[in-house]
N, C-alpha and C positions, 0 to 999 in steps of 0.2 A: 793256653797256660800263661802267654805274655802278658794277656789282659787279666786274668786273674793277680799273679806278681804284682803289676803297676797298680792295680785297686788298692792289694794289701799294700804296701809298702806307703802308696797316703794315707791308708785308713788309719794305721798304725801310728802315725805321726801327730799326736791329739796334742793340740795347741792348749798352752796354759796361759790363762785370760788373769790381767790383773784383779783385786782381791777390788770386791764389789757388793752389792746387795743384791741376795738372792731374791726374786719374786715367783714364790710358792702361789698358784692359783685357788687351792685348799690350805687350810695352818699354815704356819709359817718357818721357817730355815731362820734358824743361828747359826752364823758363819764365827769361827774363830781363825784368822787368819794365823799362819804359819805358825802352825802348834811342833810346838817344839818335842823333840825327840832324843833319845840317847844312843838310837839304833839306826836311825835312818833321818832324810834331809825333813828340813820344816816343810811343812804342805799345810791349805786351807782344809779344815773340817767344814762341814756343815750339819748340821742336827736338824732332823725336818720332823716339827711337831702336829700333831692332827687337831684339829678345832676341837675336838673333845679333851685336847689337855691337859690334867688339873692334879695336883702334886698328892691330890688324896686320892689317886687311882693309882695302879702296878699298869709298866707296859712291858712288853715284851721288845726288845731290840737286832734290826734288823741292820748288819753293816755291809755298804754297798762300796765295791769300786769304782773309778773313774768317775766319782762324784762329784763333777763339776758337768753331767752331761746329765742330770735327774732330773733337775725341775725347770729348770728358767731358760730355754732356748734362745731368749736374746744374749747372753753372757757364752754360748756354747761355740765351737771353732765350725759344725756345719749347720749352725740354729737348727740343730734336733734335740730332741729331747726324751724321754724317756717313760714322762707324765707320772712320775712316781709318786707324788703327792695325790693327783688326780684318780690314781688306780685304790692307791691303798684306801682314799677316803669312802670310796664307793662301797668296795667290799665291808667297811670296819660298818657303814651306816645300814648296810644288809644284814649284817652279823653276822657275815660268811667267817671273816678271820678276829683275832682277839685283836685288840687295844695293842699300835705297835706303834714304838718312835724308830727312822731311819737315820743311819748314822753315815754320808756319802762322806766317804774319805775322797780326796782330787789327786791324782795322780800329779806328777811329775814327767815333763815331757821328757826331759834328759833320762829318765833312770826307768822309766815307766816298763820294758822288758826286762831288765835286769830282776826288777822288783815283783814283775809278774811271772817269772818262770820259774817254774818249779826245781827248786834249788837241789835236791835229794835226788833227782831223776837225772838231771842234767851232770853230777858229780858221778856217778855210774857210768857214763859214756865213756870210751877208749880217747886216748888221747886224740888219735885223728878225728873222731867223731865232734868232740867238741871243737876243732877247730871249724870244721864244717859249720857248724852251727855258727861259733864268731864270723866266719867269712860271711853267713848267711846275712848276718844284721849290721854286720860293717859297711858292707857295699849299697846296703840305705841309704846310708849317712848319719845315722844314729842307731846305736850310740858310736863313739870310736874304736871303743874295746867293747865286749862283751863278757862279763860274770854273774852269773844271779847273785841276788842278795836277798831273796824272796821269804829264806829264812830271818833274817834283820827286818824284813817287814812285817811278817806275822809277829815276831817281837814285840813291834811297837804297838799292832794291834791290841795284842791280847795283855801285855806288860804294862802299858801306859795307857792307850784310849781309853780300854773297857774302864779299868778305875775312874777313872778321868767320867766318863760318862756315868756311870754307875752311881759315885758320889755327887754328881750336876746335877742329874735327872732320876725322878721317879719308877726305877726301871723292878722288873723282874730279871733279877739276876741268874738265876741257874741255869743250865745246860737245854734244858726243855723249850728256854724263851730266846734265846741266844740265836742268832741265824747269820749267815755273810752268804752273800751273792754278785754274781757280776758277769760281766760278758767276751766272750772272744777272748782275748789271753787273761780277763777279770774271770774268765769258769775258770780256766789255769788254776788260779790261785784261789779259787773259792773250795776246788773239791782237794788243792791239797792245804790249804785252813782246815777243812774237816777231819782230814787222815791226821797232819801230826799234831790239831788240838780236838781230839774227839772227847776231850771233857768240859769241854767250854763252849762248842758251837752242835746246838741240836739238829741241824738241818741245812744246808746249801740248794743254791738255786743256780746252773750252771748255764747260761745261754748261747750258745753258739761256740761249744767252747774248742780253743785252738787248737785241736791236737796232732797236726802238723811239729807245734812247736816255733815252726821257721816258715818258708813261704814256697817251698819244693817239695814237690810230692815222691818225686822218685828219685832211688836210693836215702832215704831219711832214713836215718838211726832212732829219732827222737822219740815217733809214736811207742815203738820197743821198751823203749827205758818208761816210760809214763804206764804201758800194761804191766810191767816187772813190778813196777812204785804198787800200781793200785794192787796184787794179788797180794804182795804181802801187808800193805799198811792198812785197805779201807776196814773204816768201823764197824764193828759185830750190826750185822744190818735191824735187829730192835733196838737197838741206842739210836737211830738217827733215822733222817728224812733225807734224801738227796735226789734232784732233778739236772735232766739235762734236754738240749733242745738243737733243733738245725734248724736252718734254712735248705736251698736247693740251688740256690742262682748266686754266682759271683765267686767271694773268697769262698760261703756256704758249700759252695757244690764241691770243695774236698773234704767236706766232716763226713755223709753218709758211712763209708765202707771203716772210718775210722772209730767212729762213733759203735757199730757194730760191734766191731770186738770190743770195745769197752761193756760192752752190754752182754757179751757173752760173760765177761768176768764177772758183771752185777750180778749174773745168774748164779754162776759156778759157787758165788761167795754167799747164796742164799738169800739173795733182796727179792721182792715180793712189791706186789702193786701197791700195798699197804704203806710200803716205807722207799720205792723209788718211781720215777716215771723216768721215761723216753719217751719226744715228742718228736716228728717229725712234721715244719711246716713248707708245702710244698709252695715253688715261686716265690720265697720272701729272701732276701737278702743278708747281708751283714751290715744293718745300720738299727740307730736308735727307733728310726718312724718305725721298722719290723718289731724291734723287741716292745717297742711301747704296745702295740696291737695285740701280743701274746700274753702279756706280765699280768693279767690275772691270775693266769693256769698255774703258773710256780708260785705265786703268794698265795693263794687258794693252799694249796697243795702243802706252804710249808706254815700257814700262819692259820691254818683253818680252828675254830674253836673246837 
C-alpha cells in the first residue's frame, strides 16, 4: 500500500509546462494560451485539427482533460503522451469513426483535484468525512486546502469553451456529436460532465477512472458518495454512450472491486452493451504509454460512424 500511495501522490502532481507550440505528428494543434474565464483560472486550450480539416465539412467534438499530455511528449512533465492525434487519425482514415476535432483543455497544477472531483458527491459527505478527504491531499503538499470546484469547471466548459469553439470551428453542435473524456481523476469529471450536462455531452470516455477519490483504500467514505451520485443522476441509458477502463498493477490495482459496483449500477440503471463498456486491461498501469495502447477501443466505441 506504501508503494501504491507514493506512486499516486507523483502521479498526481502533473507539472504545467510554459505555453509553447504543440507538435501534432498528424494535423495540427492550435494552442490559445490562458483562455480566459469567468468561472475558473486561465489555462492553455489546444484544438487539435485532423489533416482532413476543411470549414465545408461538420465535425464532431471531442473534449479531453489534462490536455497538455495528448499529443506532443517533448512539452509533457514524463514525455508520455497519449498519441491522440495519431489514434484518432487512423480510425477517421478507416472510417471506423466520424470526422472529429479534439478540444485538450490543460489542467492546472495548483487546482487540478479541486477541479477534478466531483463537486456533488464530495458535498454529501458528513462533515468528518470531508475532512478526511482534505487531510487526504493536504499531507501531498498540494493543494493547501482542499474544496472542489468541479462544478465552476464544467461551467467554463460548457458556458464558455463549447461557444467559444462552436463559433471558431466548423463543428457539429448537438448532443449526438458532443463527447468529453479523460483519465484517473479526468474519468472523475468525465462521467460526472455526463450526469449533470446530459444535454450537451452524447458520450464519455472514462480511463482508469479514480474512484478511491483520495489515495486510501480502507475506511474511504468517498466511493459511497460517487455510487449514491451515480444511482440517482446518470442519464436514461439510450441518450448516451459511456465507457470505462482499468489497469491491474500500481495505483490501477485498487479500481477492480471499485469499478464493479459501479458496474452493478450501470446494470441496475438498464445500460446495455449497445450504450456502455467495461474493459478490463490486465498488467497495464496508470500512465499515458498504457492509455495510449487502449485509446482506440473508447473512440471506437464513442465516435464510431
Amino acid at each position: 500500500m506504501k508503494k501504491i500511495i507514493f506512486f499516486a501522490l507523483f502521479y498526481f502532481c502533473f507539472s504545467m509546462v510554459n505555453a509553447q507550440k504543440i507538435t501534432a505528428k498528424y494535423g495540427i494543434v492550435e494552442l490559445y494560451e490562458k483562455f480566459a474565464s469567468a468561472h475558473v483560472q486561465p489555462r492553455n486550450v489546444g484544438v487539435w485539427l485532423p489533416q482532413n480539416y476543411s470549414s465545408k465539412k461538420k465535425y464532431a467534438v471531442l473534449y479531453m482533460h489534462d490536455g497538455q499530455m495528448l499529443f506532443d511528449s517533448t512539452i509533457t512533465f514524463n514525455k508520455m503522451e497519449w498519441g491522440v492525434d495519431e489514434c484518432l487519425t487512423k480510425l477517421i482514415r478507416e472510417g471506423k469513426i466520424k470526422n472529429t476535432i479534439v478540444v485538450g483543455i490543460w489542467n492546472t497544477q495548483e487546482n487540478r483535484r479541486q477541479e477534478y472531483f466531483p463537486q456533488k458527491p464530495y458535498e454529501s459527505l458528513a462533515k468528518e468525512d470531508k475532512e478526511k478527504v482534505e487531510r487526504s491531499y493536504v499531507k501531498s503538499g498540494k493543494p493547501k486546502e482542499f474544496k472542489p470546484t468541479s462544478d465552476d469547471y464544467l461551467k467554463f466548459i460548457v458556458e464558455e469553451l463549447k461557444p467559444f469553439i462552436d463559433n471558431t470551428y466548423s463543428t457539429l453542435q448537438d448532443k449526438a456529436n458532443t463527447f468529453i473524456a479523460g483519465s484517473s481523476m479526468g474519468g472523475l469529471i468525465s462521467i460526472y460532465a455526463i450526469c449533470e450536462y446530459p444535454q450537451i455531452f452524447g458520450g464519455a470516455a472514462c480511463l482508469s477512472t479514480h474512484w478511491p477519490g483520495i489515495f486510501e483504500a480502507e475506511n474511504n467514505p468517498v466511493p459511497e458518495s460517487f455510487y449514491a451520485y451515480l444511482k440517482e443522476k446518470l442519464p436514461e441509458p439510450q441518450t448516451v454512450k459511456i465507457y470505462f477502463d482499468y489497469g491491474t498493477v500500481e495505483l490501477d490495482a485498487m479500481y477492480p472491486p471499485l469499478q464493479a459496483k459501479v458496474d452493478e449500477i450501470m446494470v441496475s440503471k438498464g445500460f446495455t452493451k449497445v450504450n456502455w463498456m467495461t474493459k478490463e486491461f490486465k498488467g497495464e498501469n496508470h500512465s499515458e504509454k498504457a492509455w495510449k495502447k487502449r485509446l482506440p477501443i473508447p473512440m471506437t466505441f464513442l465516435l464510431q460512424n
